[in-house]
Structure formats: structure tokens, C-alpha cells
C-alpha positions as CSV (number, residue, x, y, z in Angstrom):
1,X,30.0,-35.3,-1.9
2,X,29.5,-31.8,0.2
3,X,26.2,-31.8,2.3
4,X,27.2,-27.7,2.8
5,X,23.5,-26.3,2.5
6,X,23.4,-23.3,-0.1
7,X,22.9,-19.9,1.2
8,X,21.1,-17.4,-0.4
9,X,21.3,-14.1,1.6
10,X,19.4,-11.8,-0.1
11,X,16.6,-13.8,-0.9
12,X,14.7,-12.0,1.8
13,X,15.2,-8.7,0.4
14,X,12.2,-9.6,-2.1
15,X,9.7,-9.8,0.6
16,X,7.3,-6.6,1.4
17,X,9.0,-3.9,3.3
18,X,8.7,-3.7,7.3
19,X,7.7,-0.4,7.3
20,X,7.1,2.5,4.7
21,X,6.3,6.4,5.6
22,X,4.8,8.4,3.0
23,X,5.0,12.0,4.1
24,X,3.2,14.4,2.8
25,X,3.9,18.1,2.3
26,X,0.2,19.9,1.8
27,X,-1.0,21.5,-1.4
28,X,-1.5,24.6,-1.7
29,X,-3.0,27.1,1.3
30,X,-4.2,30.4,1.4
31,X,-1.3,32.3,2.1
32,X,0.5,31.0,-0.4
33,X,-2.0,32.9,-2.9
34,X,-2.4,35.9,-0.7
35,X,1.2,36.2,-0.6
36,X,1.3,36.5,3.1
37,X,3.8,34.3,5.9
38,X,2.5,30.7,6.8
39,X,4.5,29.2,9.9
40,X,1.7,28.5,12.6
41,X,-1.1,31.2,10.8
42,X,-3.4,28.8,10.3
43,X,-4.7,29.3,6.8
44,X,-6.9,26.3,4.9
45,X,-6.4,24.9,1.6
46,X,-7.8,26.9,-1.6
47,X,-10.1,24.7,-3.8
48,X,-6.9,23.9,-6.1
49,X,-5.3,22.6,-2.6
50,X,-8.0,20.4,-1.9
51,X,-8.2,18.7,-5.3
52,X,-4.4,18.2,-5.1
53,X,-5.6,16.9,-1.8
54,X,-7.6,14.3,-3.5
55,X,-5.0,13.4,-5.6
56,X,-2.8,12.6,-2.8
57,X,-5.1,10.4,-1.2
58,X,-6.1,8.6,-5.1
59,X,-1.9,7.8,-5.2
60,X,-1.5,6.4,-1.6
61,X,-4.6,4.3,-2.1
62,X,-3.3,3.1,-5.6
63,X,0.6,2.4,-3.9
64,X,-0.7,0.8,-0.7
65,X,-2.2,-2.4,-0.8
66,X,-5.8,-3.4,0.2
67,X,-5.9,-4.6,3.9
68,X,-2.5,-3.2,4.6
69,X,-2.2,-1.6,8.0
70,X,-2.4,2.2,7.8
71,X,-1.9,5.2,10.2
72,X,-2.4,8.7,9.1
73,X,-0.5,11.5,11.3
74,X,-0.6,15.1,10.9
75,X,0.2,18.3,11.8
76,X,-3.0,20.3,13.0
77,X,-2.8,23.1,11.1
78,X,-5.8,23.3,8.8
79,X,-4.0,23.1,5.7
80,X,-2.2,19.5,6.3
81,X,-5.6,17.9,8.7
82,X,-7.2,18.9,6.3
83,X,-5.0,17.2,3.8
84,X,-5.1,14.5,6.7
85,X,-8.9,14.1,6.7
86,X,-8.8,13.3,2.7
87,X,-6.3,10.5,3.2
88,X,-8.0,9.3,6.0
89,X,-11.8,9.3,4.1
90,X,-10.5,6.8,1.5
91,X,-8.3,4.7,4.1
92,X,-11.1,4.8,6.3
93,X,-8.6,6.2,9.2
94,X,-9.1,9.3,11.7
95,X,-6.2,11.1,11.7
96,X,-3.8,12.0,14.5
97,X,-3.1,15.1,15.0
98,X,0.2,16.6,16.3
99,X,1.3,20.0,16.5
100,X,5.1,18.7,16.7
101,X,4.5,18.6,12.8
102,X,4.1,22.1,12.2
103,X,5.6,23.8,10.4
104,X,8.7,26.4,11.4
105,X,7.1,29.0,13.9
106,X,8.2,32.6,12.3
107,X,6.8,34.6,15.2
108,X,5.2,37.8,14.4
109,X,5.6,37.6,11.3
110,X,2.9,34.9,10.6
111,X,-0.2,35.9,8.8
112,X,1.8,39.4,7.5
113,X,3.2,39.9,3.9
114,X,5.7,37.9,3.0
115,X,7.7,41.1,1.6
116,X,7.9,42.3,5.3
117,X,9.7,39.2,6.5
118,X,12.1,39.1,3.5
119,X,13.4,42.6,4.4
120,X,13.7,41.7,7.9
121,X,14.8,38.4,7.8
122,X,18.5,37.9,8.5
123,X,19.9,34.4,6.9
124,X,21.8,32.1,8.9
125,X,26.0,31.9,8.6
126,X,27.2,29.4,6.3
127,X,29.1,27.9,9.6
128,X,29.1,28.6,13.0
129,X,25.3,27.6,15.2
130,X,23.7,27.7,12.6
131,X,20.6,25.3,14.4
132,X,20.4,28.5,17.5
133,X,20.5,31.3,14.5
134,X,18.0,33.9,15.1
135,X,16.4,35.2,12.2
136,X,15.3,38.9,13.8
137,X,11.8,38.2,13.6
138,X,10.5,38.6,17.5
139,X,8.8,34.8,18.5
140,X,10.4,32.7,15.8
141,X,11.3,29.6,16.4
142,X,15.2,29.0,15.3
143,X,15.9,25.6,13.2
144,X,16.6,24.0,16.3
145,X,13.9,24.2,17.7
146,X,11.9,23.1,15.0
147,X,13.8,20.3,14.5
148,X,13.9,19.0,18.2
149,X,10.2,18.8,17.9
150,X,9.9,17.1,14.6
151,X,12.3,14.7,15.4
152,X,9.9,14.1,19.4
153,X,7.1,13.8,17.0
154,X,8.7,11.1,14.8
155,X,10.9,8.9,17.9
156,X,7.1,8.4,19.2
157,X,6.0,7.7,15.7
158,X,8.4,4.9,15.2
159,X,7.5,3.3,18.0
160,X,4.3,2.4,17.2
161,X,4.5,-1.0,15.0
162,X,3.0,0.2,11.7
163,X,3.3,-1.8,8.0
164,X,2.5,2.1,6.7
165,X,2.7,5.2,8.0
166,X,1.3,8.4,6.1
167,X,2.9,11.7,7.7
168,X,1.1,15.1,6.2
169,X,4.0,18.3,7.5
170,X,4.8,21.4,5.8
171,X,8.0,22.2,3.3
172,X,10.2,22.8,6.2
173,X,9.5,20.5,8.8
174,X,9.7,17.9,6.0
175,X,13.4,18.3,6.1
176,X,13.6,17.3,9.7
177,X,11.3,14.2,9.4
178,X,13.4,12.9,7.2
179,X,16.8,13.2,9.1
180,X,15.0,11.5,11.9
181,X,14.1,8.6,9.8
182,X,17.8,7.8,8.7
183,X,18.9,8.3,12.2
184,X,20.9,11.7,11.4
185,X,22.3,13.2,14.7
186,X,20.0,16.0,15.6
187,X,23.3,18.2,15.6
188,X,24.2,17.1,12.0
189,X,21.3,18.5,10.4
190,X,22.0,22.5,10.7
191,X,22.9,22.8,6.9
192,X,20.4,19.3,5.4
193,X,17.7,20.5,3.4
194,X,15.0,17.9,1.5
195,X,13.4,20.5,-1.0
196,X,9.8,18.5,-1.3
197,X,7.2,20.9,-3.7
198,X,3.6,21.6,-2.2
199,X,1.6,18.8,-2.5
200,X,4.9,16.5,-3.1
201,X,5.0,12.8,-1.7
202,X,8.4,11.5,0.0
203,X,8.5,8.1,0.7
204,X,10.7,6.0,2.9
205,X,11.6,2.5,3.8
206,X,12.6,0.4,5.8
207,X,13.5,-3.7,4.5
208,X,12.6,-6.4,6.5
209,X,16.0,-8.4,6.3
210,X,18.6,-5.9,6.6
211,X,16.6,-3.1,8.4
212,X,18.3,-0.4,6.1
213,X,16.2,2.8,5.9
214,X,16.1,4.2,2.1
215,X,15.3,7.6,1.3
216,X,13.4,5.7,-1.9
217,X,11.9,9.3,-3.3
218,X,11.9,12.7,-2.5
219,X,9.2,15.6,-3.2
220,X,7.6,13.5,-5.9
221,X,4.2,14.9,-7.0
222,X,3.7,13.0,-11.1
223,X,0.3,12.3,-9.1
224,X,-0.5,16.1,-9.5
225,X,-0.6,15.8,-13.6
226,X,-2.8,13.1,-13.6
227,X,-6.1,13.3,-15.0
């Protein structure tokens, strides 16, 4: 008779995750209305942004168990704290802010129409350094550089034992926080792109028996049709 003990090795994988990140890329702002460049101008949500706002916080409440526990980080740009603050209210959390979340710096063309960048803006090459391309708009930040910070932001982040983490960014930096979640070599990510709609939620996981990180959703925002 065999006394071999069976083994059931994915048993575990049932149990609640070790960590989840929802990240958040804010509703709609000001500039996107007015038509002008976002970046680091620091324009606020219109009132259709800050219902969307509300909305945001309604799904995470319903998806995130009572007594779980919660941090909420966020850029300090208006439009996502004040995205932030929303969360936070029915979480009963202060947000952190953290201006390594901002979004992509474009210089001096911030706060200008949007027509004038587009005429000036020069794309990057399909190969070559594509992460040190400069655009030809004078104080922009180039893709590196925006993604150097985002991924400081989100090492620090991840070291801070969390069950959930809720990250509010912008459309580009999103991108960035996500590549830093599945370990994606910071010179890897010059042509990775995670499109994620205004007032989207991206969520990410991490199991507690394997410690594989899933990319479970990206850019989802079904919350936004809701009544």
C-alpha cells in the first residue's frame, strides 16, 4: 500500500491575491475640452470628470473587499489628486501624492493649443534611441525620462507591503507603470504602449503561490456606463 502523500500544487492559486494595483488614468480635464496641451499645465477636472470621478471610486469600493488594506497614490496634478481625493473619501484614505506620476512633461508647449504642438511636434524613428528622441518642443521631457521617473515612483511603491494599491497617472505615464509592474527592462520599453481611455481602470496582480504578475485588464472603464 503507497503512504506517498498526494500533492495538489495549485490549490493555493485559489486563495486571494498578494497584491493588486488598480491604476487609474483620470477623467476628463479641462484642457481636454479647451483643446489645449496637458503635460504638467495643471488643469482640474470639468464637472463630467468629476462624476466619472465618482464612478471610479463606486467600482473600486464595489471590487475591493471591506476591511481590505488600501493605499491611494497619485500624481499631484489637480486632475488625478483630485481624482485621488474621491477614491480616498469612500476608502477613508489621504492620498499620497507624487509628482513622479505625472504625466509626460511637453515643455512649452503646455497650456498652448494643441494644433501648435502637432505642427511642431517631430515623431520619434521607428528604431534607433527612440527613449532620448527629442520631440522639438524646447523643455520636454523625452520618453525616457518620463519613464525613469515612473518606474522611481513605482520601485518605492512596491516596496511598501500593500493587499491593494490604487495608482491615479495620466494616459502616458500609464504605459510606464505598467512595464515597471511586470519587471520590463527600463531599456525594453521604447516602442510598449498600454492605450488606457480617460477615466479607464487597469488592474494588476500579483498571486500569492507563484508570485506571477498578470496584466488582468487594461483601460477598462464599463464603470463609466453605469447608471
Amino acid at each position: 500500500m503507497s503512504t506517498a502523500k498526494t500533492h495538489v500544487p495549485y490549490a493555493r492559486e485559489r486563495h486571494a491575491p498578494m497584491r493588486s494595483i488598480h491604476v487609474i488614468a483620470h477623467p476628463e480635464a479641462t484642457h481636454h475640452i479647451e483643446k489645449v496641451v496637458g503635460g504638467w499645465h495643471d488643469s482640474d477636472l470639468t464637472p463630467a470628470g468629476r462624476s466619472a470621478a465618482g464612478a471610479i471610486a463606486r467600482a473600486l469600493r464595489a471590487d475591493i473587499p471591506e476591511g481590505a488594506d488600501v493605499e491611494v497614490v497619485s500624481s499631484d496634478l489637480r486632475r488625478a489628486a483630485h481624482t485621488a481625493d474621491a477614491v480616498g473619501e469612500l476608502f477613508g484614505v489621504k492620498p499620497l501624492l507624487d509628482r513622479r506620476l505625472r504625466e509626460k512633461s511637453y515643455g512649452e508647449a503646455e497650456g498652448g493649443p494643441q494644433e501648435w504642438l502637432d505642427r511642431r511636434f517631430v515623431p520619434p524613428p521607428a528604431d534607433g534611441d527612440r527613449m532620448g528622441h527629442h520631440e522639438g518642443l524646447p523643455g520636454a521631457e523625452t520618453r525616457g525620462e518620463c519613464a525613469r521617473r515612473v518606474y522611481d515612483a513605482m520601485d518605492e511603491l512596491l516596496r511598501r507591503p500593500r493587499e491593494h494599491q490604487i495608482v491615479v497617472t495620466h494616459g502616458f505615464a500609464l504605459t510606464f507603470v505598467v512595464t515597471a509592474w511586470i519587471r520590463m527592462p527600463y531599456e525594453s520599453v521604447g516602442s510598449v504602449s498600454f492605450r488606457a481611455p480617460s477615466g479607464s481602470i487597469t488592474v494588476l496582480r500579483e498571486d500569492d503561490f507563484f508570485h506571477n504578475r498578470q496584466v488582468v485588464s487594461v483601460g477598462d472603464t464599463r464603470h463609466l456606463a453605469a447608471p
